[in-house]
N, C-alpha and C positions, 0 to 999 in steps of 0.2 A: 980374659980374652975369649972372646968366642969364634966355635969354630964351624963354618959350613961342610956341610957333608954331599956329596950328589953321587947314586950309585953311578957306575963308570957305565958310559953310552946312552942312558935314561937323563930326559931332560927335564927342569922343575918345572917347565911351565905344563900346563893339561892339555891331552893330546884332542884334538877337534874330531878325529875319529871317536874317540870315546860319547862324545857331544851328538853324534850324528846317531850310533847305535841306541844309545840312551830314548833323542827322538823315537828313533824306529822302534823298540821294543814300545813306549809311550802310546805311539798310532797304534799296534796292532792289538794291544791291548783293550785300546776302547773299540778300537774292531771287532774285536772278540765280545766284547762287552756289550756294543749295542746288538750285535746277530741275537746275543742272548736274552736282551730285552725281547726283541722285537717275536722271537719265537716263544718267550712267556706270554706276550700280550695275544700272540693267533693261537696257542693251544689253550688260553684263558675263554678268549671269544669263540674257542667250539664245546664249550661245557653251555649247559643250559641253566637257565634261570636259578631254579630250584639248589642245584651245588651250587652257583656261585654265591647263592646266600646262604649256603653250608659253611662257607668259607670268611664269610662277612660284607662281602662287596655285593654292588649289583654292576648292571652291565656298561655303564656309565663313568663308572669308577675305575674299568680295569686299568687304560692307562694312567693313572694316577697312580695306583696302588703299584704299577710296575717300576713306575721311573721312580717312586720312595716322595710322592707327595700327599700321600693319605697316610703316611705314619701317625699322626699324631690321634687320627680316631681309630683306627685300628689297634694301637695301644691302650684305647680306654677298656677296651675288652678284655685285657690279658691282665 
């Protein structure tokens, strides 16, 4: 025999608030995530030439190298 269990007042289905904050943390996250791109990319673009090929890129590349689409030659270095 099996037997159902449901704590008392708590219901089994999932609550739609849960769904909604889930969303909301999700947004501010890449909120969070793109301000911080986009401020790697303008403090990259005020370095001059010379460090930015200290560092392996040139000035061409910064957004690439920000958003993670120059991993694969940037690894050939390491």
């Amino acid at each position: 025999m099996t037997t159902i269990s449901q704590t008392a007042g708590r219901s089994l289905r999932p609550s739609s608030t849960s769904g909604f904050f889930s969303t909301l943390a999700h947004a501010a996250t890449a909120l969070f995530d793109r301000l911080e791109r986009r401020t790697a990319v303008k403090t990259l673009n005020e370095l001059d030439d010379r460090a930015l090929g200290d560092i392996g890129i040139t000035r061409s590349q910064i957004e690439d190298a920000v958003y993670g689409q120059f991993k694969a030659e940037l690894t050939r270095y390491l």
